[in-house]
RODO-2510 file (C-alpha; in nm, 4 decimals, decimal comma):
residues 327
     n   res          X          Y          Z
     1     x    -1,3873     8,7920     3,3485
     2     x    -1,1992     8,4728     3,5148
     3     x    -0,8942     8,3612     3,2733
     4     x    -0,8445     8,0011     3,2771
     5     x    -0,5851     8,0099     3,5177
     6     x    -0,7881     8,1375     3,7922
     7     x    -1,0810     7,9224     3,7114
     8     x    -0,8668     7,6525     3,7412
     9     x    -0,7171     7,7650     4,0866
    10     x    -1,1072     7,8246     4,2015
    11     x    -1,1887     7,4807     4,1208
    12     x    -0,9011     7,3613     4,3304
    13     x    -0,9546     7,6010     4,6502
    14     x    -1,3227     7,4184     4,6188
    15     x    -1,2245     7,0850     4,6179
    16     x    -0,9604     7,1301     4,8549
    17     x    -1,2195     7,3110     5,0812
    18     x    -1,4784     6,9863     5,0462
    19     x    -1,2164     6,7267     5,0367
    20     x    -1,2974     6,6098     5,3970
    21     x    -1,6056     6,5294     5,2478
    22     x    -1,5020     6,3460     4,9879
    23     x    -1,3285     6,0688     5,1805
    24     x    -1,3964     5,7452     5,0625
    25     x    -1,6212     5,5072     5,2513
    26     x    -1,3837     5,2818     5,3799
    27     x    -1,2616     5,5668     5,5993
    28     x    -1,5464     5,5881     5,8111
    29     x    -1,7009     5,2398     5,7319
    30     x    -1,8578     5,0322     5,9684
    31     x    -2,0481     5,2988     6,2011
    32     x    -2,3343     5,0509     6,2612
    33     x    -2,3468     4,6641     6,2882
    34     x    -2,2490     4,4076     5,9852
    35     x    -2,4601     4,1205     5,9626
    36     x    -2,3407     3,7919     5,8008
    37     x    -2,6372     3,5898     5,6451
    38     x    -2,5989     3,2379     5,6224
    39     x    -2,8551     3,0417     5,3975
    40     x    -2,8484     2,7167     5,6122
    41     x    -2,9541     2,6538     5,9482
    42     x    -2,7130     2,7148     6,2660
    43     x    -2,4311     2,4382     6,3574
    44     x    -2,3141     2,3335     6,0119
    45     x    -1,9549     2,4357     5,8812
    46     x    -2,0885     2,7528     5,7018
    47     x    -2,2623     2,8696     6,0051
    48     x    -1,9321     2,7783     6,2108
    49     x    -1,6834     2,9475     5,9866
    50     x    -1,9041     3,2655     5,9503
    51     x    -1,9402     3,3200     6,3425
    52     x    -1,5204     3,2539     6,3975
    53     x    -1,5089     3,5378     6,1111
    54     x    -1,7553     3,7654     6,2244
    55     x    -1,6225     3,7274     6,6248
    56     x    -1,2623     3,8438     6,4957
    57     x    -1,4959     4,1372     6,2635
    58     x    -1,6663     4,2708     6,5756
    59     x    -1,3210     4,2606     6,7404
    60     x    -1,1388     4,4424     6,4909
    61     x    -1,3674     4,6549     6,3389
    62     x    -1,5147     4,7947     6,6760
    63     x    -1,9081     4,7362     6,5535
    64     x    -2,0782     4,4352     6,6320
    65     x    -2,0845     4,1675     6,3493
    66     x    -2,3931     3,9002     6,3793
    67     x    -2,4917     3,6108     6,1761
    68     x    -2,8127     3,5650     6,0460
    69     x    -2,9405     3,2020     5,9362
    70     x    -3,1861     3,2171     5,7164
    71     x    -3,2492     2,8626     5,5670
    72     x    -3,4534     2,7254     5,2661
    73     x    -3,5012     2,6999     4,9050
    74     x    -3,1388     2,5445     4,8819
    75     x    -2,9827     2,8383     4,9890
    76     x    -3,1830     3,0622     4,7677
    77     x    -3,3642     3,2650     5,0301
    78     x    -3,0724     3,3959     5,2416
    79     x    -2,8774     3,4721     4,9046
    80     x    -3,1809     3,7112     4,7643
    81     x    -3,1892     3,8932     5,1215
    82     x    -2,8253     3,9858     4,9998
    83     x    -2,9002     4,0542     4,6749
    84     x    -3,1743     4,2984     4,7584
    85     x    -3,0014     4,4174     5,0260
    86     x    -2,8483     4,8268     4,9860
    87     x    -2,4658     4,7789     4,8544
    88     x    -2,3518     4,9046     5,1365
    89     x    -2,1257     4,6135     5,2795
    90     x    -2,3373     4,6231     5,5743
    91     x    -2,5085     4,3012     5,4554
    92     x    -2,3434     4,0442     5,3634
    93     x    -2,4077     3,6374     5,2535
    94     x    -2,1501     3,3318     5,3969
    95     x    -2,1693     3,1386     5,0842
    96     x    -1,9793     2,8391     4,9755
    97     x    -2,0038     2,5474     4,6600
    98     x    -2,4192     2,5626     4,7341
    99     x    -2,4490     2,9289     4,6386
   100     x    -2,3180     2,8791     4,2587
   101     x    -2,4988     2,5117     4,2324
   102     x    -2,8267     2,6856     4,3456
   103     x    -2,7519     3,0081     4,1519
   104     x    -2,7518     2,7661     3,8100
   105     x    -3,0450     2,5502     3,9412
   106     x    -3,2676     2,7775     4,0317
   107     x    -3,1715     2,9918     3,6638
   108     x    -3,2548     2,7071     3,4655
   109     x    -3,5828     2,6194     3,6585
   110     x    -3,6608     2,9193     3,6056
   111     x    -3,7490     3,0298     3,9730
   112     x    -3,4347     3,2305     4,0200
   113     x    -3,5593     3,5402     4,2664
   114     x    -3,2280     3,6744     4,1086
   115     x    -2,9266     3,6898     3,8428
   116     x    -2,5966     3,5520     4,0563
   117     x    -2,3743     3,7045     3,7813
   118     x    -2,4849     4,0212     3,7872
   119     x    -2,6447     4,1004     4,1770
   120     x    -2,3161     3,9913     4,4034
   121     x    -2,0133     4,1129     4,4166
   122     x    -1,7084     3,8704     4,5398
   123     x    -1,5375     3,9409     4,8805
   124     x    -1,2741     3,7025     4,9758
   125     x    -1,2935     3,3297     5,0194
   126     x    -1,2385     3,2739     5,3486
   127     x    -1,1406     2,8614     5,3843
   128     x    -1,0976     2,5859     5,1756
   129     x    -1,3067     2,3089     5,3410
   130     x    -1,3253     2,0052     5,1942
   131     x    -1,5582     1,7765     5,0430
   132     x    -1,6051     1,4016     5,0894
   133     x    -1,8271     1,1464     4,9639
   134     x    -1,9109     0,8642     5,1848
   135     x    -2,1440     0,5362     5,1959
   136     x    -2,2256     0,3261     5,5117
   137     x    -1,9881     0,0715     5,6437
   138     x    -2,2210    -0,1825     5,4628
   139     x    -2,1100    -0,1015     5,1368
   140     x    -1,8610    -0,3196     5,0032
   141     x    -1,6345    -0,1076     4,7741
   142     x    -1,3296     0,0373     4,8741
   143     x    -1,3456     0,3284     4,6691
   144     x    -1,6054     0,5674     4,4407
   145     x    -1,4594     0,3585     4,1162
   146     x    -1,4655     0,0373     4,2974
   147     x    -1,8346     0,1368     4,3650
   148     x    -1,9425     0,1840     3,9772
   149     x    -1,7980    -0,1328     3,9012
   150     x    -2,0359    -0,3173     4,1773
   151     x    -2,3394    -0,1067     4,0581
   152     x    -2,2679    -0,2461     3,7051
   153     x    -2,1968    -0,5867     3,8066
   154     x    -2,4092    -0,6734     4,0758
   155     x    -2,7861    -0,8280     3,9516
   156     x    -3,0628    -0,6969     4,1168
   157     x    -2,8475    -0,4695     4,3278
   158     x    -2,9875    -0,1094     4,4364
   159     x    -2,8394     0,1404     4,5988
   160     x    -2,9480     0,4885     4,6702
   161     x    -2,8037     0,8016     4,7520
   162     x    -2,9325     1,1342     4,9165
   163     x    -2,8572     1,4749     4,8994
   164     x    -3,0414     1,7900     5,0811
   165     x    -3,2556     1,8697     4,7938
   166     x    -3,2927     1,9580     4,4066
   167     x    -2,9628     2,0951     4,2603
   168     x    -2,7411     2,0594     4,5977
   169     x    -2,3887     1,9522     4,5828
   170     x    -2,4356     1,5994     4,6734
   171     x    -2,7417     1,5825     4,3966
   172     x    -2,5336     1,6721     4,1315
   173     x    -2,2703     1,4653     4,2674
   174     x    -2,4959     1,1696     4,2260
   175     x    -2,6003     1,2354     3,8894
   176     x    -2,2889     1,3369     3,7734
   177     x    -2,1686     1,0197     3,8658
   178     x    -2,4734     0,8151     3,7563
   179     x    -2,3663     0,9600     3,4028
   180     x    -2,0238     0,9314     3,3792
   181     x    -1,9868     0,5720     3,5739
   182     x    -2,2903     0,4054     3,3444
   183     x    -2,4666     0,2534     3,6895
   184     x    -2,8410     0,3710     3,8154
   185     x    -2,9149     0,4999     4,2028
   186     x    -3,2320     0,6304     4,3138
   187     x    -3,2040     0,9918     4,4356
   188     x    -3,3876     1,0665     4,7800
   189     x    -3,3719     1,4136     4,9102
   190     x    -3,3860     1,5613     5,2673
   191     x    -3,4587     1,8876     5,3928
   192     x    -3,0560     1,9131     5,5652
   193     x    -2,8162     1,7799     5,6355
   194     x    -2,8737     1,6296     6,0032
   195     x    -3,1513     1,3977     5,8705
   196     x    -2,9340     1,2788     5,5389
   197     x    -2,6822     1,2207     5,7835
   198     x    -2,8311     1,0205     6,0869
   199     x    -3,0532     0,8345     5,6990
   200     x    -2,6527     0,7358     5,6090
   201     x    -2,5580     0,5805     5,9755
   202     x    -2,8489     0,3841     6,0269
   203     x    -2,7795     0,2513     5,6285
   204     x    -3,1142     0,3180     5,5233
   205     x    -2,9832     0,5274     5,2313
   206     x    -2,5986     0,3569     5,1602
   207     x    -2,4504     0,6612     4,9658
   208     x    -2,3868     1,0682     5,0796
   209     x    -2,1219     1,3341     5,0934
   210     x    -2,0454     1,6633     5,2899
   211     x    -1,8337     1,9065     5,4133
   212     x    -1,5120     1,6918     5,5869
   213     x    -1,5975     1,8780     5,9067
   214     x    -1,9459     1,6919     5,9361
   215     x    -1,8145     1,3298     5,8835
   216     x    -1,4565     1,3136     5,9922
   217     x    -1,5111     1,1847     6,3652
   218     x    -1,7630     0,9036     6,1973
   219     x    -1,5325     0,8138     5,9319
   220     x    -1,2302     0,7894     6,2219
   221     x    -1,4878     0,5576     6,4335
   222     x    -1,5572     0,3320     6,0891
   223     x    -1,9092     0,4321     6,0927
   224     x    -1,8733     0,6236     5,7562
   225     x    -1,6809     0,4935     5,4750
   226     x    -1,5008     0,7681     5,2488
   227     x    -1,4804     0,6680     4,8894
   228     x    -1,3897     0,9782     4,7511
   229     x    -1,2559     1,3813     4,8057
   230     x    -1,3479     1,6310     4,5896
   231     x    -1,0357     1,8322     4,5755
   232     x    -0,7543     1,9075     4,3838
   233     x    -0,4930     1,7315     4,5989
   234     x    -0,5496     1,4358     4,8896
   235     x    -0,6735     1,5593     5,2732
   236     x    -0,4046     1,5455     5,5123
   237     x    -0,6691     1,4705     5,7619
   238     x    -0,7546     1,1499     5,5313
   239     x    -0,4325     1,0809     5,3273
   240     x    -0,5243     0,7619     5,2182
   241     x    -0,8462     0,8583     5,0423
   242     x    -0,8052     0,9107     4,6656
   243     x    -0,9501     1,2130     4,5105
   244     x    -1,2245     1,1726     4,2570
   245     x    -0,9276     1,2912     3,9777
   246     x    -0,7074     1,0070     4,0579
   247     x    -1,0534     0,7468     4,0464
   248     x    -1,1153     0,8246     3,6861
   249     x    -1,4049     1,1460     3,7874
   250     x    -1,2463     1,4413     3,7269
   251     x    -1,5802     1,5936     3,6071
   252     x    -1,6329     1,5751     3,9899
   253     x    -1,3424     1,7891     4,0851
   254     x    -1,4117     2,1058     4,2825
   255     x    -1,2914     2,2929     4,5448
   256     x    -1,5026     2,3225     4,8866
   257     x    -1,5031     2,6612     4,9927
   258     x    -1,6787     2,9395     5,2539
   259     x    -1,6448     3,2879     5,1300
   260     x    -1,8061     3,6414     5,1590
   261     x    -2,0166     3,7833     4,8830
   262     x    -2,1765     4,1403     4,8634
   263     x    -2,4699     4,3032     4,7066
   264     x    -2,3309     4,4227     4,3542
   265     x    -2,2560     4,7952     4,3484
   266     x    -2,1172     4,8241     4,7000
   267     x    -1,8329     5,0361     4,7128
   268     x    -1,4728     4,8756     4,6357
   269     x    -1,3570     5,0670     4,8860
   270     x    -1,5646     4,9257     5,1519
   271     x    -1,5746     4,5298     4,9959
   272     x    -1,1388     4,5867     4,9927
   273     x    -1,1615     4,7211     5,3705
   274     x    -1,3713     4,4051     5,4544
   275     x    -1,1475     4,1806     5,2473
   276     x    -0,8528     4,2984     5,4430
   277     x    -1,0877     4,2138     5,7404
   278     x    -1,1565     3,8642     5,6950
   279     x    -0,7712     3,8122     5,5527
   280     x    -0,6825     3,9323     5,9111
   281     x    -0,9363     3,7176     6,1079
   282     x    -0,9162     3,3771     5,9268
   283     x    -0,5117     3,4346     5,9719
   284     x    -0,5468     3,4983     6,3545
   285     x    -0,3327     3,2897     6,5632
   286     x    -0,6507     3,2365     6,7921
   287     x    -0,8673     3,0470     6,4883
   288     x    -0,5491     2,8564     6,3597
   289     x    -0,6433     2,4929     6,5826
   290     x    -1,0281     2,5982     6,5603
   291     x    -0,9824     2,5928     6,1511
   292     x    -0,7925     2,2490     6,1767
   293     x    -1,0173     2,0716     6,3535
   294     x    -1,2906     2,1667     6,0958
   295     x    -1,0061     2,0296     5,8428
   296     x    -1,0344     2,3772     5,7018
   297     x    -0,7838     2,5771     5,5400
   298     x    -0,7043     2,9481     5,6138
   299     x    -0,7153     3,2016     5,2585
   300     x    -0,8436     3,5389     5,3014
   301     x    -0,8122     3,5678     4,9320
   302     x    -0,8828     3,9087     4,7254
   303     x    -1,2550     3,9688     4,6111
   304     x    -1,1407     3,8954     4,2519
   305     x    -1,0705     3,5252     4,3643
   306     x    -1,3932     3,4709     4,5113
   307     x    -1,5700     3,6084     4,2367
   308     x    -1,3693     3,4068     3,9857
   309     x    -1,4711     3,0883     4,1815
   310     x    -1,8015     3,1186     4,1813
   311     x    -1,8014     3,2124     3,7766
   312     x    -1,6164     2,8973     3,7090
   313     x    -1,8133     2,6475     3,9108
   314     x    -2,1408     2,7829     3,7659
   315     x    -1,9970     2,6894     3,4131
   316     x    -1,8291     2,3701     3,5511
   317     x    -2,2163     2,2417     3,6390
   318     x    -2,4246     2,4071     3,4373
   319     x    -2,4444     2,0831     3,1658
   320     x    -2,5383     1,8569     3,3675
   321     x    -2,7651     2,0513     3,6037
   322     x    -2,9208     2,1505     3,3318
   323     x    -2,8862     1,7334     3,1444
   324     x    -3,0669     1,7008     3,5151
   325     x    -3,4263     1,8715     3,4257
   326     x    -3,4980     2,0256     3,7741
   327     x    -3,7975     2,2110     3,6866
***
């Protein structure tokens, strides 16, 4: 009969004996490709941010890292490839502010093809880009609170303002703001962001917003007005536009982000090796001007950041997504 003690010291010889086969995953993770989904179409910030990450990846890693764009349903359809995709980390979704707007949209409509809190896993936020909302040169106000003051003054007067569809960022800008300025604007929606924007230079819709990095060189030229940022703090890139905070909107006050999310259940070890990944890559002396001239700002932040951001601007805009009726 074994006494305890030798048990023990069996138990140990085994595990020593297997222990090269116990590694964890991160040790031999990638041995195949990595690709990046992005739920927009190719050319917008997203889409440029993910392919300067996943070019440093591919580098780095020594497997090829490729970005997917798969467009539609607000973002909804490249977010459920990643949801349903094997937690594996070799799947993974380039998200930014649309991914938790859509997440509570599509909830409350209830058309969700899944559960945001409880199928992703956060990576690491990979930029801080910001957000700015604009109106054509036509526009006479100076600023966003200048503009609720002419919407409530002005007889007869009728603006509208677009957004690229049902519970986007810029549609529950508008409404938000519709609410908390007392002033009415028709909502017209697009299906992107190229034909809001070309709809906002011509002046045949007079209000919009996007990422900095798809108006700056208009708003330079004067052919976009900025009224308002989004953020926390003023844009170097435009230090004389107020943020919403400062106008009397804080309930507008986010920040613009693009980050990496996982399928939930995919190995810590694997989601902190890719972390460290995209840390490394957004950091890279090689991406520093490339990340400037999108106004973007460098963060490789832990998963637990990213994850935390997308919790809290879910239950920043859930009220008045939900005050917004999308179904």
């Amino acid at each position: 009969m074994l006494t305890s003690t030798k048990l023990l010291g069996s138990v140990v010889l085994v595990i020593a004996a297997l222990a090269p086969n116990l590694a964890p995953a991160a040790e031999k993770f990638p041995v195949k490709p990595i690709r990046i989904v992005v739920s927009f179409p190719p050319g917008g910030t997203t889409d440029i941010v993910a392919r300067m990450v996943a070019s440093r990846m591919s580098e780095s890693m020594g497997q090829p890292v490729v970005v997917d764009n798969r467009g539609g349903a607000g973002g909804a359809l490249g977010a459920d490839i990643v949801a349903k995709a094997a937690p594996d980390g070799y799947t993974l979704l380039m998200g930014n502010i649309t991914f938790p707007l859509s997440s509570v949209a599509q909830t409350l409509a209830k058309r969700s093809p899944f559960n945001a809190e409880t199928d992703f896993a956060g990576v690491s936020i990979a930029v801080y880009v910001p957000f700015v909302i604009t109106a054509h040169p036509s526009v006479p106000s100076k600023d966003l609170r200048d503009l609720g003051t002419l919407l409530r003054g002005g007889k007869g007067l009728k603006y509208n303002y677009g957004s690229t569809g049902p519970g986007s960022v810029m549609h529950v800008i508008g409404e938000t703001f519709k609410r908390d300025a007392k002033v009415d604007m028709e909502h017209i929606a697009f299906k992107g962001a190229a034909p809001l924007k070309l709809e906002l230079l011509s002046g045949r819709i007079q209000i919009g917003g996007d990422q900095l990095s798809s108006s700056l060189a208009e708003i330079r030229l004067g052919q976009l007005k900025a009224l308002a940022t989004n953020g926390s703090k003023r844009i170097p890139a435009l230090p004389d536009v107020p943020t919403v905070r400062e106008l009397g909107f804080g309930s507008l006050e986010f920040e613009g982000w693009n980050g990496l999310l996982a399928p939930a259940k995919t190995p810590r070890a694997v989601i902190e090796r890719i972390q460290r990944e995209t840390a490394a890559a957004v950091r890279h002396p090689d991406l520093q001007k490339r990340f400037a001239d999108l106004a973007a700002e460098p963060v490789g932040s832990s998963p637990q950041e990213q994850w935390d951001m997308v919790l809290r601007q879910m239950r920043q805009f859930t009220p008045v997504i939900r005050e917004m009726r999308l179904d």
